[in-house]
TORPA-475948 format. One record per residue (C-alpha): y, x, z; residue in one letter. Coordinates in steps of 0.05 Angstrom, whole numbers, plus 5000, padded with zeros to 4 digits. Example, Ala and Ser with C-alpha at 12.3 -4.5 7.8 and 13.67 -1.06 7.14 Angstrom:
REM residues 2
491052465156A497952735143S
END
This chain:
REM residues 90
500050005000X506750294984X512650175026X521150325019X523150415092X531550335089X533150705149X540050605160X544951025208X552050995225X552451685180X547251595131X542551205099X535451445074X530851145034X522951295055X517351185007X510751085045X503751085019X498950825068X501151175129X503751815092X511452015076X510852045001X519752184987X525252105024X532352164997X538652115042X545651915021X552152015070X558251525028X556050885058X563050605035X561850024979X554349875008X553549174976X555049554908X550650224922X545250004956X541649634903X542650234853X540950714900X534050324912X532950354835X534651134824X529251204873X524150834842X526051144784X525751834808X518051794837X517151374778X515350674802X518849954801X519149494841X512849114821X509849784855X513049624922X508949224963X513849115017X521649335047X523449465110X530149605148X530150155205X536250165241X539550255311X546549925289X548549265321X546848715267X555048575274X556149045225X557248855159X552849425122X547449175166X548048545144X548648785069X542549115084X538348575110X540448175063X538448645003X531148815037X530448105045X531447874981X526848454951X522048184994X522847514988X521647624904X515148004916X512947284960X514346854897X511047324839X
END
């Protein structure tokens, strides 16, 4: 089963690819500014890189220690969400 882990921090965000239990990539990226228009771009240059889509993904998941007041929390839930929410109605 592969896995995206968005881990995000209040200087960073990194995206995890898991394969079973293993760390497959990571990638971390420090402008958080403009989330809601990097986030989903970011998610697809990663794919890209280790040569998957989303299809490959079996499920998203948002790591983070940030109060959920935040609005790049929110952004983020929202995106992981709805990622996961599309693999539910293929």
């Amino acid at each position: 089963m592969k896995k995206i882990i968005v881990k995000l921090e209040t200087e960073n965000l990194e995206l995890i690819l898991l394969e079973d239990a293993s760390e497959i990539d990571k990638a971390s990226f420090y402008d958080l500014k403009n989330l809601s228009d990097s986030l989903l771009i970011k998610i697809d240059e990663f794919l890209k890189k280790n040569n998957l889509t989303l299809s490959d993904i079996n499920k998203f998941d948002l790591q983070t220690d940030i109060s959920d007041k935040f609005t790049s929390v929110k952004i983020a839930d929202v995106i992981v969400r709805t990622l996961n929410l599309g693999k539910d109605v293929d």
